[in-house]
Residue frames as qw, qx, qy, qz and C-alpha x, y, z in Angstrom:
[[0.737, 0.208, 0.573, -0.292, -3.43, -9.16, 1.78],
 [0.507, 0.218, 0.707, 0.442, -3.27, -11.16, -1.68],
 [0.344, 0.431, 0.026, -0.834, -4.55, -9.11, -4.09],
 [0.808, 0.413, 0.394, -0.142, -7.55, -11.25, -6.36],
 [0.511, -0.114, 0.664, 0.534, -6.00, -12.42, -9.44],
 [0.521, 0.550, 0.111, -0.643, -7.76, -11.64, -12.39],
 [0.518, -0.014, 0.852, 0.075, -8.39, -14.65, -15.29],
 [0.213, 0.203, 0.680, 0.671, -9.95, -15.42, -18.44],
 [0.046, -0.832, -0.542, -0.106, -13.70, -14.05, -17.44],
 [0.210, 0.347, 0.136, 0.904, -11.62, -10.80, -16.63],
 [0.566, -0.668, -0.147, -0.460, -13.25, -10.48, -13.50],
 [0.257, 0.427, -0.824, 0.268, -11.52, -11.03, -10.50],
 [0.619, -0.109, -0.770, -0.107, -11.43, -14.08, -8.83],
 [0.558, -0.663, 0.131, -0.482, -12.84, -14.73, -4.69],
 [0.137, -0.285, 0.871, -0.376, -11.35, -16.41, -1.92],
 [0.850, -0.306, -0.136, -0.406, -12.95, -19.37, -1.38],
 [0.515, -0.510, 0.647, -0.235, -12.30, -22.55, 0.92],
 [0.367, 0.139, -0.879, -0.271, -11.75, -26.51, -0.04],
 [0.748, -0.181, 0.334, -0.544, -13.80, -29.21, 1.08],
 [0.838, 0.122, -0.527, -0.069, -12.46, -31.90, -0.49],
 [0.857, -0.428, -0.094, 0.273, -10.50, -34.86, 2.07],
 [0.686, 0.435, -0.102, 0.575, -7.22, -33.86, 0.48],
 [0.094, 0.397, 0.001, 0.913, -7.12, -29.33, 0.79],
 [0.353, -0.621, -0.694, 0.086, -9.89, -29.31, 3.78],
 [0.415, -0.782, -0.126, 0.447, -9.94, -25.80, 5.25],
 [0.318, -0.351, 0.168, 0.865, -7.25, -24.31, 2.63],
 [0.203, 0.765, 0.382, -0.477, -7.82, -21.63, 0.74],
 [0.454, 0.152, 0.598, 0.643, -7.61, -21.04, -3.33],
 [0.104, 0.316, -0.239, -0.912, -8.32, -18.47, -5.80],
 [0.511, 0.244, 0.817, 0.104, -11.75, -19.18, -7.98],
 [0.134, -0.340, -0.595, -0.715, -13.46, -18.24, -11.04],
 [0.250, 0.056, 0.381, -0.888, -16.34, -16.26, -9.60],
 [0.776, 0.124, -0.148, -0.600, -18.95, -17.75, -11.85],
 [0.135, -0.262, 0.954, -0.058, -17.47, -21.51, -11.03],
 [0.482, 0.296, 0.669, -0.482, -21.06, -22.33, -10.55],
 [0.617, 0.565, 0.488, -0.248, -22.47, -21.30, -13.72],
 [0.749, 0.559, 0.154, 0.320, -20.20, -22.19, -16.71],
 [0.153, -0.927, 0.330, 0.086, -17.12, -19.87, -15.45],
 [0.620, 0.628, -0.462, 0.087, -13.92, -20.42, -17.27],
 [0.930, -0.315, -0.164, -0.090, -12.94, -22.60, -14.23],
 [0.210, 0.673, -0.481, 0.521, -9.70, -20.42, -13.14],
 [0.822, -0.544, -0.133, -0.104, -8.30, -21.71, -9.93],
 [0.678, 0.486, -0.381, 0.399, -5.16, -21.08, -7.69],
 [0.616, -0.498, -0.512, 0.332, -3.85, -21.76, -4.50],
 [0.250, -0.935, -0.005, -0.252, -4.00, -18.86, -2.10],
 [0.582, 0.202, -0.547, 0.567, -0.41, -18.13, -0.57],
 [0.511, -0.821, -0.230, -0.111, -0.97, -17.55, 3.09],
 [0.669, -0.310, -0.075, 0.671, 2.60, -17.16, 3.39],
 [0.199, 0.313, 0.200, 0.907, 2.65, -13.90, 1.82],
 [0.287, -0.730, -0.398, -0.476, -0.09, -12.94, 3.53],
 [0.703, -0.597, -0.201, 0.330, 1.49, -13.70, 7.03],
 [0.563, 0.238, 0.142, 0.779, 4.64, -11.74, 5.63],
 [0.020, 0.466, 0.151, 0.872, 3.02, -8.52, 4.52],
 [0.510, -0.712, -0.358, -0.322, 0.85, -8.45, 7.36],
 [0.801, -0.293, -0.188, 0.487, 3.97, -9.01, 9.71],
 [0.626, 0.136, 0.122, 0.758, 5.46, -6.51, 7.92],
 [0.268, -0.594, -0.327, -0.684, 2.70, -3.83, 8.03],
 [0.503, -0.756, -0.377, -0.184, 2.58, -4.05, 11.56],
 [0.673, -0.328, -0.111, 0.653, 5.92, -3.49, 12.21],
 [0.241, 0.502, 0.240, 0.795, 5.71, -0.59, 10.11],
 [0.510, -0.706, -0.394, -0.294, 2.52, 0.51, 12.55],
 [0.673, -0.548, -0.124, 0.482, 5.27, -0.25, 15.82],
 [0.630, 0.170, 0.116, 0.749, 7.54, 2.03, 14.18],
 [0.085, -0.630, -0.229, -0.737, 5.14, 5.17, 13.55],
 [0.573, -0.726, -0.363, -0.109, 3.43, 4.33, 17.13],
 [0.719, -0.227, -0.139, 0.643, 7.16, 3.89, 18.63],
 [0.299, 0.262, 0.058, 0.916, 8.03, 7.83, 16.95],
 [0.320, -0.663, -0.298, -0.608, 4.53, 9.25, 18.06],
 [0.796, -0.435, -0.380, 0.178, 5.61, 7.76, 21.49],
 [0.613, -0.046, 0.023, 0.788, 8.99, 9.03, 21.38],
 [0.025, 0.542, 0.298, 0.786, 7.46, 12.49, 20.66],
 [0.473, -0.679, -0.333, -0.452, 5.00, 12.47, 23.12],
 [0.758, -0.482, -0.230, 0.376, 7.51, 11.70, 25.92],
 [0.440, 0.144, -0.045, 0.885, 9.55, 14.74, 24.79],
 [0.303, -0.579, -0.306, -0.692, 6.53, 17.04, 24.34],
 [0.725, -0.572, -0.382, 0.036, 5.87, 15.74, 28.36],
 [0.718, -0.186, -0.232, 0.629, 9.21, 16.39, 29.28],
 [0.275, 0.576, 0.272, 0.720, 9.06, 19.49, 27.69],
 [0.468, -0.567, -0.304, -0.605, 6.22, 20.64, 29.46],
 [0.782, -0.477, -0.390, 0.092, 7.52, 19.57, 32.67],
 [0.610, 0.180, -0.019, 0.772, 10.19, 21.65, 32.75],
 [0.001, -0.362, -0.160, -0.918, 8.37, 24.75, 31.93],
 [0.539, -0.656, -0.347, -0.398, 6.35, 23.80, 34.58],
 [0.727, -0.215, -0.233, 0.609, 9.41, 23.25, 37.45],
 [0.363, 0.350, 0.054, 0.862, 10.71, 26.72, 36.17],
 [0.335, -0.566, -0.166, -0.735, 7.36, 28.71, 36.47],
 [0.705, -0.623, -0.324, 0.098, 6.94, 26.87, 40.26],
 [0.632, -0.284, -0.270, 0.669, 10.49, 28.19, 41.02],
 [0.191, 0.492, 0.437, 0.729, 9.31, 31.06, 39.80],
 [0.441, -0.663, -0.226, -0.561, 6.48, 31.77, 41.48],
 [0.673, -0.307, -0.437, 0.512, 8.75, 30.26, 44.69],
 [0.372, -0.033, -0.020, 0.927, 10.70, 33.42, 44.40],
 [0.267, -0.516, -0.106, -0.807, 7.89, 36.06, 43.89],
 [0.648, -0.596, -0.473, -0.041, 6.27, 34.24, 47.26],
 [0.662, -0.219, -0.192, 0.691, 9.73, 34.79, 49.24],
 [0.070, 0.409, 0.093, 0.905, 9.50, 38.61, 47.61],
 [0.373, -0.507, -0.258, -0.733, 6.14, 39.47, 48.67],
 [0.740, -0.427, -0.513, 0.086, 6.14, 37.88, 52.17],
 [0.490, -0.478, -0.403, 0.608, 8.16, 39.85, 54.16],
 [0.019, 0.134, 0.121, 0.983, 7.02, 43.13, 52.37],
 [0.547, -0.596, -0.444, -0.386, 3.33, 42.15, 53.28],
 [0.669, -0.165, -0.427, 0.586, 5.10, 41.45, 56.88],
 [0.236, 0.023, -0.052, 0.970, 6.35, 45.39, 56.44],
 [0.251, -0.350, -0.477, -0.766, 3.12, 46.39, 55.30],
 [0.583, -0.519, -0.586, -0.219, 1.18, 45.11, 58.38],
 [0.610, -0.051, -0.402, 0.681, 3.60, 46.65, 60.59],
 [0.009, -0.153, -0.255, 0.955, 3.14, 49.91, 59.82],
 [0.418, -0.495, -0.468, -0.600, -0.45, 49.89, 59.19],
 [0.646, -0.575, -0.493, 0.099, -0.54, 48.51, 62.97],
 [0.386, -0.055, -0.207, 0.897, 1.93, 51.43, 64.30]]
């Protein structure tokens, strides 16, 4: 965003709006005291720069989100893995312990 100017009162100045026919609707820098004898500071408000830096700031935002993304999809992947493994894992201890339970019931019934 602009940042307020600062003028002869050494105070900075506020957004305000026009109203004349001319500037309807845009927006200018004023002398905060305008009203009551204020040193009668006044400049137009660039909204291009504003659109700019705001553009620019949000790409910034896509960028960080985009890496935090890009993280999290590893961190997932990660974690999916170690979870594949530990199933084949625990495949293989099932496959063990099945036909020794098998044995086991055999000769308990003999």
């Amino acid at each position: 965003m602009n940042q307020a100017p600062l003028f002869k009162c050494e105070v900075e100045a506020i957004l305000c709006n026009s109203h004349t026919a001319e500037h309807y609707g845009w927006r200018f820098w004023g002398c905060r005291f305008y009203e009551d004898s204020g040193c009668g500071f006044f400049q137009w408000f660039n909204d291009e720069d504003e659109k700019y830096r705001s553009i620019r700031s949000q790409r910034m935002k896509i960028g960080d989100l985009q890496a935090a993304l890009d993280d999290t999809k590893y961190e997932l992947r990660s974690a999916l893995n170690d979870v594949q493994l530990k199933k084949k894992e625990l495949k293989g201890m099932k496959m063990e312990l099945q036909p020794r339970s098998v044995f086991w019931f055999l000769v308990i019934a003999v």
